[in-house]
C-alpha positions in Angstrom: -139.5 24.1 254.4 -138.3 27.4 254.3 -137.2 27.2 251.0 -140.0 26.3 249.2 -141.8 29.9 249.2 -138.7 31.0 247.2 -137.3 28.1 245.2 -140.8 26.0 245.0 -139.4 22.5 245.3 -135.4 23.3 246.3 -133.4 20.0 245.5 -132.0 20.5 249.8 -128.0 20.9 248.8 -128.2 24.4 250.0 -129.3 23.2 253.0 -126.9 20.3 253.7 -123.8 22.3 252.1 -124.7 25.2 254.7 -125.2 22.8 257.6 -121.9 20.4 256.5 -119.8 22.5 255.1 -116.5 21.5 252.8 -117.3 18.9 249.2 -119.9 17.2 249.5 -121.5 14.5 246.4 -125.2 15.3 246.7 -127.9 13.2 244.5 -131.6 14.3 244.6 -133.8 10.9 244.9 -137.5 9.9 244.8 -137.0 9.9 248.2 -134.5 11.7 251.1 -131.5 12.9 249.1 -128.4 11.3 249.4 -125.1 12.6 249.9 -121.7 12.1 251.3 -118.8 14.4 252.4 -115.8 14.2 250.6 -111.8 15.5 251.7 -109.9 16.2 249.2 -105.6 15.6 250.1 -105.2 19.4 248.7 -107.0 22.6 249.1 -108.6 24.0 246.0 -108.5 27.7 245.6 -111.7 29.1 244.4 -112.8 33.0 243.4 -116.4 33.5 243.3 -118.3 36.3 241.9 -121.8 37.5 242.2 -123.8 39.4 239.3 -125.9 41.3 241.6 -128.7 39.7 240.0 -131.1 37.4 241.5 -133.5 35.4 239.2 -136.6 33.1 240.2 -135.2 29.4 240.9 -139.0 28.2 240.2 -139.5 30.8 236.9 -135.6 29.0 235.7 -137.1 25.6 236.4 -140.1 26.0 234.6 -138.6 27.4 231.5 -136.3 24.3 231.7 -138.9 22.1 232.2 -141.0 23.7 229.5 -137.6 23.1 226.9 -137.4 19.6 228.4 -141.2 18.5 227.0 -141.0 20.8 223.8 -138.0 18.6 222.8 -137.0 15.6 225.1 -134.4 14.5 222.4 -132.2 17.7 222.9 -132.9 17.3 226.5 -131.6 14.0 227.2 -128.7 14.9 224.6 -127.8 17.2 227.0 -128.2 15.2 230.6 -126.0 12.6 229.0 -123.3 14.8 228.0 -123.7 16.1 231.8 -123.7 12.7 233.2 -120.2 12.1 231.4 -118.9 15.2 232.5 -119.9 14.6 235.9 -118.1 11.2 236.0 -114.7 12.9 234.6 -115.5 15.5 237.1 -115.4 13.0 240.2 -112.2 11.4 238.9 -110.6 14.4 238.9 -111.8 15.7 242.1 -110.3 12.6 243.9 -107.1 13.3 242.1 -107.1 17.2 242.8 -106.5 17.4 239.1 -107.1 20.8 239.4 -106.2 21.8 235.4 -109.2 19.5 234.8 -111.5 20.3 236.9 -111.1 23.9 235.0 -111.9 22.5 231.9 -114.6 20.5 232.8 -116.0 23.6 234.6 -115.8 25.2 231.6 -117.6 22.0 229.8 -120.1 22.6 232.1 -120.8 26.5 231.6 -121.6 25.5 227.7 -124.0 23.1 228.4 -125.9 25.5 231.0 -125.6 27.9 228.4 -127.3 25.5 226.2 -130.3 25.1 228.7 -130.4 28.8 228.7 -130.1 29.3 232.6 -126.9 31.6 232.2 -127.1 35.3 231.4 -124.8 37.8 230.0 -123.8 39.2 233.2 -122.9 35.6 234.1 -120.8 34.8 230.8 -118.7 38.1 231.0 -117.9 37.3 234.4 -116.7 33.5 233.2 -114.7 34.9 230.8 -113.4 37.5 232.7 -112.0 34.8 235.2 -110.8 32.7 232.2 -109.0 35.5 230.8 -107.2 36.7 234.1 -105.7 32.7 234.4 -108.5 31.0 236.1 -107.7 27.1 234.9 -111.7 27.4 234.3 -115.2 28.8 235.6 -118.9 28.1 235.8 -122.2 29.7 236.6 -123.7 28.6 240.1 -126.7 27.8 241.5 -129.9 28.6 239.6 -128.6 31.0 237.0 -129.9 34.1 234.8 -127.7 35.9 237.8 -126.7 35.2 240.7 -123.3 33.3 241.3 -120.1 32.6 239.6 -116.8 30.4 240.2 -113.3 30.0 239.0 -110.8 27.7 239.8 -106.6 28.6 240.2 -103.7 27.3 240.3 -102.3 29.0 243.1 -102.4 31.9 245.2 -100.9 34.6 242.5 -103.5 33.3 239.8 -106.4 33.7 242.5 -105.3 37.0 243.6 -105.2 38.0 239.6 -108.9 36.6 239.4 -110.4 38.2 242.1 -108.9 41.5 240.9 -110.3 41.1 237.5 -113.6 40.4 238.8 -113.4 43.0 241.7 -113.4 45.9 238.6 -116.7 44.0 237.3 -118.7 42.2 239.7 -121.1 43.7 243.0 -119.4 41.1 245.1 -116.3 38.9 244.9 -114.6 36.3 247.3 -112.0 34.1 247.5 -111.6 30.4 249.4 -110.5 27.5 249.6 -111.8 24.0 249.9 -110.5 20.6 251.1 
């Protein structure tokens, strides 16, 4: 509930990823959301980067919604190019195929870009990643600010990542997930 004054209707995976920690597959429904947590049989090492911006989830949404009725053609173009990508993406996550994972991540960046929910600030910081040997890298979370991640191939490639984006970005981590 504590969401809604900020987000308006939040879709509850900040929630459960915050209380369950690790991968977890999350699907919004009519009803409770479902979701499952997921181990994956090798870590995946992750650099994320934050813009120092935050945007309005419910302004983003809107604006989205707003493109979705204006031209629901384009729209469902889109969320069926997603919906492929997100079945490549859930192959390869059970696989650890890491190399693909990056380029579906990057898949994925152009069609946000597409629905307009990135921002400069958010692109440089992409290709920042993708030029300092990320295997690929995505906007987060609502967009127009906010978050960014990039996935590597090892330790050196993440530590060459994170020092890119150090010299550009407020804030910058690294993990790991498994």
């Amino acid at each position: 509930e504590g969401e809604k004054g900020y987000h308006g209707e939040p879709s509850g995976i900040d929630n459960t990823a915050a209380t369950y920690g690790g991968v977890l597959k999350f699907q919004r429904t009519d009803g409770a959301p479902i979701f499952e947590t997921k181990t994956l049989a090798k870590p995946a090492l992750i650099v994320y980067a934050s813009t120092g911006i935050t945007a309005s989830t419910s302004k983003v949404v809107a604006d989205v919604r707003e493109k979705k009725e204006k031209d629901p053609k384009w729209f469902d173009g889109l969320i069926g190019e997603y919906n492929e990508l997100y079945k490549e993406a859930e192959e390869a996550l059970k696989e650890c195929d890491w190399p693909k994972i990056g380029k579906l991540a990057d898949k994925n960046h152009a069609l946000l870009q597409q629905l307009t929910v990135s921002c400069k600030e958010l692109d440089d910081l992409v290709t920042l990643a993708r030029e300092a040997g990320a295997l690929g890298a995505k906007m987060a979370g609502t967009g127009r600010g906010g978050l960014m991640w990039a996935i590597c191939a090892d330790t050196k490639s993440q530590a060459a990542v994170f020092n890119a984006l150090s010299k550009s970005a407020p804030q910058v981590w690294k993990t790991q997930f498994a």
